[in-house]
C-alpha positions as a Markdown table, in Angstrom:
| # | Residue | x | y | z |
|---|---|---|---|---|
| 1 | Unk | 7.9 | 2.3 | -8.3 |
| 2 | Unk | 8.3 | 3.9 | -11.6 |
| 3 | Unk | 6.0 | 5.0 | -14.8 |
| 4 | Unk | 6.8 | 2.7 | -16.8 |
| 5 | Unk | 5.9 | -0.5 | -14.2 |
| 6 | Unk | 2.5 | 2.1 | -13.5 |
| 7 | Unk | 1.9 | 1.8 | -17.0 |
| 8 | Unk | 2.2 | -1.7 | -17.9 |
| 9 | Unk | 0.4 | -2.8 | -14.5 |
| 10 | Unk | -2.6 | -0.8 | -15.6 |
| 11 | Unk | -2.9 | -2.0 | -19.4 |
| 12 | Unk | -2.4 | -5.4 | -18.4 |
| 13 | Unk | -4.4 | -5.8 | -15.1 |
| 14 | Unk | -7.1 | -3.0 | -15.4 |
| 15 | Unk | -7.3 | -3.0 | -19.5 |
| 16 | Unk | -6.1 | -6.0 | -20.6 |
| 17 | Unk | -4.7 | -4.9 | -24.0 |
| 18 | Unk | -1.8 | -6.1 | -25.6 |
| 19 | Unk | 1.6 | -3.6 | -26.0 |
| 20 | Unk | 1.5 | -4.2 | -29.6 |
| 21 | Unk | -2.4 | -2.5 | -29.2 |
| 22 | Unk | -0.9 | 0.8 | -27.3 |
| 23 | Unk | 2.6 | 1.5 | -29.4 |
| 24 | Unk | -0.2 | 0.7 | -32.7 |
| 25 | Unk | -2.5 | 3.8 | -30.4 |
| 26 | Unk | 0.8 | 6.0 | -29.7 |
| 27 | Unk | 2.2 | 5.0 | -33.4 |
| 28 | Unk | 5.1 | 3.7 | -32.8 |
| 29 | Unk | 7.2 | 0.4 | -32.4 |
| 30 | Unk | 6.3 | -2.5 | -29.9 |
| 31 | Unk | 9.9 | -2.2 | -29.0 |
| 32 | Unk | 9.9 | 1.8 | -28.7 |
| 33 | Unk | 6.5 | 1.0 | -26.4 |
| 34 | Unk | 8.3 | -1.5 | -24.2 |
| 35 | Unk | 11.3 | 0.8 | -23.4 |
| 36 | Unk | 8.9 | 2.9 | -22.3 |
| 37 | Unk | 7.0 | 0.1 | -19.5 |
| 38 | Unk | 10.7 | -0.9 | -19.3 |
| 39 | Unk | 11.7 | 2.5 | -17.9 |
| 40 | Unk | 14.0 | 2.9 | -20.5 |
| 41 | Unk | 12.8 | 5.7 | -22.1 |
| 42 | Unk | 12.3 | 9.1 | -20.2 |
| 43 | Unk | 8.4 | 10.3 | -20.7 |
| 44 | Unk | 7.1 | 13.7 | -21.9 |
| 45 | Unk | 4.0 | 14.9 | -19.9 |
| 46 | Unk | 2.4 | 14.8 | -23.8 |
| 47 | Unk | 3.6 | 11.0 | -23.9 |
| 48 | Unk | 1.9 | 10.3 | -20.4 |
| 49 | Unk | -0.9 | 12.0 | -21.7 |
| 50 | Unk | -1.3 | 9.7 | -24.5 |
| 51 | Unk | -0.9 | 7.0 | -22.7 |
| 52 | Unk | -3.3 | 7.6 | -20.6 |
| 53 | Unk | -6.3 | 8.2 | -23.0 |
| 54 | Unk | -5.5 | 5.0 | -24.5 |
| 55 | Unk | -5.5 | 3.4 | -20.8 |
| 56 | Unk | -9.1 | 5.2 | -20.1 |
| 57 | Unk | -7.7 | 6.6 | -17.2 |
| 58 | Unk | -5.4 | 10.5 | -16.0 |
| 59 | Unk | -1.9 | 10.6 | -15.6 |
| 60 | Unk | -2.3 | 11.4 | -11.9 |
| 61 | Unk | -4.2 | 8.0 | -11.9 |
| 62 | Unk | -1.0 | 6.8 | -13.8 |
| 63 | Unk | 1.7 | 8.9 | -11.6 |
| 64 | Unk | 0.0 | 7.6 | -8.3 |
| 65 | Unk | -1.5 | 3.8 | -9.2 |
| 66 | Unk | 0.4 | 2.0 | -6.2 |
| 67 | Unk | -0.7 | 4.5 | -3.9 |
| 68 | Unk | -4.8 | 3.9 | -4.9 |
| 69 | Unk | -4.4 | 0.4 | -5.5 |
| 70 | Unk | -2.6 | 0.1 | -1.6 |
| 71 | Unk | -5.9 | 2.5 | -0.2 |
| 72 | Unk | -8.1 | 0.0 | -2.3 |
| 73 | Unk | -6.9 | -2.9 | -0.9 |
| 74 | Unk | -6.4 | -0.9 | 2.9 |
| 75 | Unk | -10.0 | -1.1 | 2.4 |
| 76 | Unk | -11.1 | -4.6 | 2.1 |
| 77 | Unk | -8.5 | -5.7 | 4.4 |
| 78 | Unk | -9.6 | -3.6 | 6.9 |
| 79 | Unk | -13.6 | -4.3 | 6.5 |
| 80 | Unk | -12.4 | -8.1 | 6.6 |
| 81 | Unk | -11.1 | -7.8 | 9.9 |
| 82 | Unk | -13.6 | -5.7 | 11.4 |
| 83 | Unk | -16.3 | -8.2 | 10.7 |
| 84 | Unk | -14.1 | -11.0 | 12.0 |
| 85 | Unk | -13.7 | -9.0 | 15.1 |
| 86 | Unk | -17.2 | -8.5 | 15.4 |
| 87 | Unk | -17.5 | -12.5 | 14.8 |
| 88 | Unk | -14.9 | -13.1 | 17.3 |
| 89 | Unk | -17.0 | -10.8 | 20.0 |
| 90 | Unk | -19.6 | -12.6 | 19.8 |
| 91 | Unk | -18.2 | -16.0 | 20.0 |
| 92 | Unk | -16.2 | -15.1 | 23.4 |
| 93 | Unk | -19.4 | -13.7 | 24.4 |
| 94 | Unk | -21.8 | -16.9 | 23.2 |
| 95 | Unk | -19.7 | -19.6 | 23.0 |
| 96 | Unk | -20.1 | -21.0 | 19.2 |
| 97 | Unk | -21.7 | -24.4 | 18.3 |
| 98 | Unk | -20.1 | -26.3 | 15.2 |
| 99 | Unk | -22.5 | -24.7 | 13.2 |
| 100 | Unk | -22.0 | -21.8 | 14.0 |
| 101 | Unk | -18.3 | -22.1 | 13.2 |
| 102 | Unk | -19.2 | -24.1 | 9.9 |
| 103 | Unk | -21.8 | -20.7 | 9.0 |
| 104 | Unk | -18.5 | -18.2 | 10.1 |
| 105 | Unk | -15.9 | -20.3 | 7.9 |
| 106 | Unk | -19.0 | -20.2 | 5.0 |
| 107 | Unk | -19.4 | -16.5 | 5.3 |
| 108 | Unk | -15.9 | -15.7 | 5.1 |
| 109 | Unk | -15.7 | -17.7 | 2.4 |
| 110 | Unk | -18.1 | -15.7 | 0.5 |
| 111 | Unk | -17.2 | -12.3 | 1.5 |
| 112 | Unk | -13.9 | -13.5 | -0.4 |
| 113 | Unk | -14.9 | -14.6 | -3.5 |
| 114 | Unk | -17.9 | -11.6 | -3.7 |
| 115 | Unk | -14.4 | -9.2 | -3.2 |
| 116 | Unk | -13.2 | -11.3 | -6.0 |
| 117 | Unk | -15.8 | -11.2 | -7.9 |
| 118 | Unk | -16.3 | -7.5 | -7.6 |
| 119 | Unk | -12.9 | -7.0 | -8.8 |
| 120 | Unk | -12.9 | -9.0 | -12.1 |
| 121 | Unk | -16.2 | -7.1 | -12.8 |
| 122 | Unk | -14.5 | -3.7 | -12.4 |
| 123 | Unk | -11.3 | -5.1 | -14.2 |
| 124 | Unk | -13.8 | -6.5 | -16.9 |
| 125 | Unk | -16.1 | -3.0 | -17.1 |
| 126 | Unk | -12.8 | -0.8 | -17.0 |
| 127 | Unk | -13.8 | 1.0 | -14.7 |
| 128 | Unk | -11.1 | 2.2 | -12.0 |
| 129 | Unk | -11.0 | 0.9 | -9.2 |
């Protein structure tokens, strides 16, 4: 993956800002802005710099985003299914009623959308995740 796909990942995921509202930040063109997402333009380590001010975050965040968004997501997968496989212990162990089941598909269920949730509160707060 390259800067420029970094960049534009962050400020439209994480930030939610507009490329007219960065090239305005770094003053210059939408256009000259969007060669740079576009990986058209070669970077200086002061441009990255820049860019990353206006993005709230480093350029080592910026460099390496796939890499911390991968360990973030590493995470919740795996704590996902290492409560399932604690679930499915216990049910070869205790063989489940249907309401247990119903209460396992429920809690599942709202591990997911608390992850969810948890996310669009970071994305919302800016705050790195």
């Amino acid at each position: 993956m390259k800067v420029g796909d970094n960049i534009r990942e962050i400020r439209e995921v994480e930030r939610n800002y507009k490329r007219s509202f960065v090239a305005k930040s770094l003053q210059i063109s939408t256009r000259a802005y969007g060669n740079i997402e576009n990986n058209i333009t070669d970077l200086t380590l002061d441009r990255l710099e820049e860019i990353a001010k206006i993005l709230e975050c480093s350029p080592i965040y910026i460099l390496n985003y796939k890499d911390y968004k991968k360990k973030f997501y590493d995470h919740f997968r795996e704590e996902i299914i290492r409560k399932t496989s604690l679930i499915n212990q216990q049910v070869y162990q205790n063989p489940p009623s249907q309401k247990i089941i119903i209460l396992q598909e429920e809690l599942l269920k709202s591990e997911r959308n608390r992850i969810a949730l948890l996310e669009a509160l970071l994305r919302n707060y800016k705050i790195k995740f």
